[in-house]
C-alpha positions as MATLAB code, in Angstrom:
seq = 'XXXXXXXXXXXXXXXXXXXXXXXXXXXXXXXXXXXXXXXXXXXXXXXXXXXXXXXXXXXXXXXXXXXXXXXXXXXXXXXXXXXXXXXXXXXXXXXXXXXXXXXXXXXXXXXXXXXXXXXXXXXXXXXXXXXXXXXXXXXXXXXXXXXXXXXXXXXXXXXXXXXXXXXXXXXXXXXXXXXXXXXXXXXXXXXXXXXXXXXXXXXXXXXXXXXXXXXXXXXXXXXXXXXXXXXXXXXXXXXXXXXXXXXXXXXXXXXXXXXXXXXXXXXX';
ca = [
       0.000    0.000    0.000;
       1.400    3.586   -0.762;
       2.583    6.127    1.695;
      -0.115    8.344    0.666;
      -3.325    5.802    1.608;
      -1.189    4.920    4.673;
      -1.198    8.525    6.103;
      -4.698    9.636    5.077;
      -6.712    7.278    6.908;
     -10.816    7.328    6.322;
     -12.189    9.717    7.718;
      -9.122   11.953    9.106;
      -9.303   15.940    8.095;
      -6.047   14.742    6.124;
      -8.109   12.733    3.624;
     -10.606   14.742    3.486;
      -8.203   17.432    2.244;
      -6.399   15.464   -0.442;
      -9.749   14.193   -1.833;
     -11.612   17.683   -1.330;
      -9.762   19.979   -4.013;
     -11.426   20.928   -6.896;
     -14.722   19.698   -5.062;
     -16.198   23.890   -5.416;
     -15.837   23.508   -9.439;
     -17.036   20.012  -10.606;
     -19.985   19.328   -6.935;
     -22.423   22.341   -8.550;
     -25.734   21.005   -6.945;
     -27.970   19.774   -9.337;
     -31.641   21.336   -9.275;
     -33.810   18.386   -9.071;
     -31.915   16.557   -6.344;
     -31.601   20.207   -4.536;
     -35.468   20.454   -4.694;
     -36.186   16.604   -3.288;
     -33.634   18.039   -0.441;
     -35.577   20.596    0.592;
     -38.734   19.198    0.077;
     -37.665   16.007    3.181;
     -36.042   18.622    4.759;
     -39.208   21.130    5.191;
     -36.978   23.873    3.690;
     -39.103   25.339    1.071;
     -40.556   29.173   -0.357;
     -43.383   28.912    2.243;
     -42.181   28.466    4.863;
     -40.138   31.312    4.519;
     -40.005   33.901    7.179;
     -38.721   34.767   11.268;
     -40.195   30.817   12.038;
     -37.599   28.924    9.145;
     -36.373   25.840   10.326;
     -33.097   25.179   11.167;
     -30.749   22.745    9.618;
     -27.552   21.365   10.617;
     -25.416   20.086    7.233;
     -23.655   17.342    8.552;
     -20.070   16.867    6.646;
     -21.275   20.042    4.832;
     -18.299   20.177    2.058;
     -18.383   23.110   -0.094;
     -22.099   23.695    0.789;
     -23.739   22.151   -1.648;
     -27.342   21.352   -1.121;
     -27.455   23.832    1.634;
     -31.549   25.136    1.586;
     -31.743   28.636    0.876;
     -35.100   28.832    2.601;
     -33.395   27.413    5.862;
     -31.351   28.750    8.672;
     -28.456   26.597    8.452;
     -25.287   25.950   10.498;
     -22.660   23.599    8.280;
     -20.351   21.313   10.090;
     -17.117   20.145    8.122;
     -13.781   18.367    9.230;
     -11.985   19.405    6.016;
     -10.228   22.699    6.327;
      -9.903   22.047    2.265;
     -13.410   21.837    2.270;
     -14.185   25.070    4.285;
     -11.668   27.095    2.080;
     -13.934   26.489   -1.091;
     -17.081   27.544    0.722;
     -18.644   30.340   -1.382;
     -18.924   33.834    0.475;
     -21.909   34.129    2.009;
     -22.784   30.546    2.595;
     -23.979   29.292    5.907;
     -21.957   29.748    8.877;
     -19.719   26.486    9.255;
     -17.997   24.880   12.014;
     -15.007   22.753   11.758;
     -15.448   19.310   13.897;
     -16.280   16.199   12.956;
     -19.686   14.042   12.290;
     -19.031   11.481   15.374;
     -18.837   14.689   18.070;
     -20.747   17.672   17.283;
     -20.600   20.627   19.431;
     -23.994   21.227   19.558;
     -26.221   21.298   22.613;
     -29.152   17.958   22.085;
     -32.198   19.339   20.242;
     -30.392   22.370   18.528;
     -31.931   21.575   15.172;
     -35.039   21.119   13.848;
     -33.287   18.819   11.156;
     -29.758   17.288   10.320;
     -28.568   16.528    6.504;
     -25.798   14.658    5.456;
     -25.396   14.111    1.629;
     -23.027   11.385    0.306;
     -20.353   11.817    3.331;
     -21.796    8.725    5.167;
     -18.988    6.734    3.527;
     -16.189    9.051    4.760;
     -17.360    9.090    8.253;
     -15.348    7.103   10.748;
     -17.761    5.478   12.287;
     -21.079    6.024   10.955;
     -23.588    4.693   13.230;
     -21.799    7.281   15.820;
     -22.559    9.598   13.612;
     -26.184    8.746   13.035;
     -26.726    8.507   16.613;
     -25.028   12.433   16.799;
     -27.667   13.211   14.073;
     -30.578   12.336   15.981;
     -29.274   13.897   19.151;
     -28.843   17.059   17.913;
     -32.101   17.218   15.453;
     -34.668   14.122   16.931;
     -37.641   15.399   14.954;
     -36.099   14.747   11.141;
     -33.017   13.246    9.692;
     -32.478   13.251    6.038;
     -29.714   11.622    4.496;
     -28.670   10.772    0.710;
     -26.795    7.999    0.336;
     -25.718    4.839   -2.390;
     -27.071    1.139   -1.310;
     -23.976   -0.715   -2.223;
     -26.478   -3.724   -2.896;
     -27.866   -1.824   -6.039;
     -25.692   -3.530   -8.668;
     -25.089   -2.786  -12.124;
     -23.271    0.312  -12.740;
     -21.272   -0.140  -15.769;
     -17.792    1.977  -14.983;
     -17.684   -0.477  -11.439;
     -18.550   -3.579  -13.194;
     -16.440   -3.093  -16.433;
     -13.597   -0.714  -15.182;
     -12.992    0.263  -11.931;
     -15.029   -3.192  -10.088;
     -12.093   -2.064   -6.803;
     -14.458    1.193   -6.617;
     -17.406   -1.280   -5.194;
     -15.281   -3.519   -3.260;
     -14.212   -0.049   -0.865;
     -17.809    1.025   -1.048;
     -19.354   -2.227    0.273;
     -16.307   -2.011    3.142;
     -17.063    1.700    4.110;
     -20.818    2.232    3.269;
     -24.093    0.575    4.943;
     -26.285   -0.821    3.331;
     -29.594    1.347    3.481;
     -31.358   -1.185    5.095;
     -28.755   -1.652    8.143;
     -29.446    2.155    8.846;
     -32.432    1.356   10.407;
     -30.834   -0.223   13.611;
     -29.753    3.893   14.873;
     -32.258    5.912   13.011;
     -35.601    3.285   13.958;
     -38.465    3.595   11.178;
     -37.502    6.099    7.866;
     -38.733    6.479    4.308;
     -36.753    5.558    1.208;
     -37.241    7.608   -2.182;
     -35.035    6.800   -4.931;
     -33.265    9.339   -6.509;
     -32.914    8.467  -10.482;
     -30.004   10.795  -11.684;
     -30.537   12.681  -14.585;
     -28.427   12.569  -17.730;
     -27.337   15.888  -17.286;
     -26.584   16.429  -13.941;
     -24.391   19.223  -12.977;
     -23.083   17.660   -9.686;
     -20.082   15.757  -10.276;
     -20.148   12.501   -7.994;
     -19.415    9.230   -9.069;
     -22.642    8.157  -11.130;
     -23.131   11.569  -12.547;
     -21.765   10.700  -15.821;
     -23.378    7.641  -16.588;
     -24.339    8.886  -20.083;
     -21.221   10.318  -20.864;
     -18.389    8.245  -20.226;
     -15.333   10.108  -21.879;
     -16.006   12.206  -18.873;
     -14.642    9.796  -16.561;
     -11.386   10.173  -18.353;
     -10.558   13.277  -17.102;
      -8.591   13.729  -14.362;
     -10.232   17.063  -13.024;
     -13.490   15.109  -12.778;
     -12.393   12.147  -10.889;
     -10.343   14.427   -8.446;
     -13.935   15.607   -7.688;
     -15.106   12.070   -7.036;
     -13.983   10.836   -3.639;
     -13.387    7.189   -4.182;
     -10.907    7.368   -7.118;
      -8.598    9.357   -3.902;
      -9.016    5.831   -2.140;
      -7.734    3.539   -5.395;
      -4.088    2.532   -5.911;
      -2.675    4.327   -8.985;
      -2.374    0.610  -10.779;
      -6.425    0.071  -10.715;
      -6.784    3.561  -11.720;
      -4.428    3.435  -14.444;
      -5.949   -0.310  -15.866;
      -9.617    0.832  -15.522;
      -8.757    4.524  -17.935;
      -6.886    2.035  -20.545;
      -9.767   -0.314  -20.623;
     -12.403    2.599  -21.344;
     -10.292    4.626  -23.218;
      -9.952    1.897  -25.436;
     -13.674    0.730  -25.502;
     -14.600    4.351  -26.299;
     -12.574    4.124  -28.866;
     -12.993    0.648  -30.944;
     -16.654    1.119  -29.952;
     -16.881   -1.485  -27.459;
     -18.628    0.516  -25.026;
     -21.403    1.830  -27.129;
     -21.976   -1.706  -28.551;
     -22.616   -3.275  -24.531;
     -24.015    0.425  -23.125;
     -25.582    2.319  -26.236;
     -28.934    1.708  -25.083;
     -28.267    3.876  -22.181;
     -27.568    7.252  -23.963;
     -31.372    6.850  -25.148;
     -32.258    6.986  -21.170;
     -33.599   10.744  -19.631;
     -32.652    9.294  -16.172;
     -30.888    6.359  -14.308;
     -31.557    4.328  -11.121;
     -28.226    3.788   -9.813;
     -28.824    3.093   -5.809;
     -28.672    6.447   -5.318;
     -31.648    7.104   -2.127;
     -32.950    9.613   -0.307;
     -33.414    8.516    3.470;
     -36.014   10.647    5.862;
     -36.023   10.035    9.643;
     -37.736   11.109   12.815;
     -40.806   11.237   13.959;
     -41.495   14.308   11.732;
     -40.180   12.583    8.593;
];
């Protein structure tokens, strides 16, 4: 194993430093999972006003996904991360997801969006979510047991191997956060946020390297896997390999890759 994934352990500010540049140009929220947000968070137009609700964004990054029509307080480990905060986003503060400094009941809901992978220990975590916001939780997350993501299977199948290690499935969630909902979250052709199945229908995007240094898991591969998976699409895009097995796919508006949307509490 390299010096570098020896040092930056998951879930250590250092990792989330080396994996966090670049996150501010290629994580711009995408408008339709931004709205479903809001919507399981309570955060929308009218409710606007003195009574908003208030959200804690729980391994907050650059702020994406942050509810305009909330009053929310961001909490990020990543010092990377908190550089690349836009001015004028929410207020953050730097600690981690496992011990928030935050008296119990502070919120009137918690968010975490696709950091429950990067978390030490996540049902700590969880249980810090509920402590500090009981009413609602809402978390979106990947089911590792949704299969069938072509770059995974074909090219990088090491991505899903550290996924399965690091990230719940949705159903073991239920063991800290008691009874939620599940809505699936189908991701658009075109969407603008730049996480790992966000360019399912374009798959030359994947080869370059300022959009997988946006994409957290490709910081956790050894070189050699990353190296072997680009030579096995670049060549497939190129003899037409991959449109032969996956052409049927750019015909699709939207794509069901495990991608879920997880609302907890009683006020869920």
């Amino acid at each position: 194993m390299s010096a570098h994934r020896q040092g930056a352990t998951r879930g250590s500010p250092q990792l989330y430093d080396e994996i966090g540049v670049g996150y501010a140009e290629r994580r711009q929220p995408d408008p339709r999972i931004a709205r479903a947000i809001a919507e399981a968070l309570g955060c929308t137009a009218d409710t606007g006003g003195a009574g908003t609700p208030s959200v804690v964004n729980v391994g907050a990054g650059a702020g994406s996904y942050e509810p305009v029509d909330c009053r929310v307080c961001a909490l990020e480990i990543s010092r990377e991360m908190i550089q690349q905060r836009p001015t004028g986003s929410a207020p953050v503060v730097q600690a981690s997801a496992g011990a928030m400094p935050f008296a119990t009941g502070s919120f009137a809901a918690a968010l975490a969006v696709l950091t429950l992978h990067h978390w030490p220990d996540w049902r700590q975590g969880l249980t810090e979510m509920r402590r500090v916001a009981p009413d609602r939780q809402v978390l979106l997350s990947w089911d590792p047991e949704v299969a069938g993501f072509w770059l995974t299977e074909d090219y990088f199948p090491a991505i899903s191997e550290i996924d399965r290690r690091i990230l719940p499935p949705i159903r073991a969630l239920e063991e800290v956060l008691g009874d939620f909902r599940v809505q699936p979250l189908p991701i658009a052709h075109d969407c603008s946020d730049g996480f790992l199945g966000a360019y399912w229908r374009r798959p030359e995007a994947y080869l370059d390297a300022s959009v997988r240094s946006a994409i957290s898991t490709f910081g956790k591969l050894e070189p050699g896997d990353v190296d072997a998976g680009l030579q096995r699409l670049r060549r497939d895009l190129d003899d037409g390999g991959w449109r032969r097995r996956y052409g049927s796919l750019l015909e699709l508006p939207e794509l069901d890759l495990g991608y879920r949307l997880i609302v907890a509490g009683p006020r869920a």
